[in-house]
Residue, then its C-alpha position, 0 to 999 in steps of 0.5 A: x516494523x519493516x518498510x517496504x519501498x512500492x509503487x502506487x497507482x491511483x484510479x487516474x493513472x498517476x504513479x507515486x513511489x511510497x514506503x509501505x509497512x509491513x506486518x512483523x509476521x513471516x511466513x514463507x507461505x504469505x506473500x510480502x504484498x499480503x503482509x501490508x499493514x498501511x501505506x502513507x500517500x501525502x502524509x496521510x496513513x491508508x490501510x488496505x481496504x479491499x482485494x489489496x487497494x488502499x482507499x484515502x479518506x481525505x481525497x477519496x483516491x483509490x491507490x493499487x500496487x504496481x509492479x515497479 
């Protein structure tokens, strides 16, 4: 799998800088933010839920990519 070093913000406007995984699928019509597959925020494995969020269901935060 490829890994990807992003940026997150959480709904509190705290900023964590974290390693993504990416999908092995490469096209050059798919965005690299749309090929996701999970991203991992204080051990914990958070797969997109919605319009490219990620929602923990240990703490409940809601995690977005930022331009870094």
């Amino acid at each position: 799998m490829n890994k990807l070093d992003i940026n997150v913000r959480d709904q509190f406007g705290t900023h964590y800088a974290i390693e993504a995984t990416l999908d092995e699928v490469v096209s050059s019509a798919v965005k690299t933010y749309e090929r996701i597959k999970y991203i991992i925020v204080d051990n914990e494995m958070i797969r997109p839920s919605f319009e490219m969020f990620f929602q923990s269901t240990q703490s409940g935060k809601i995690f977005k990519i930022i331009e870094s």
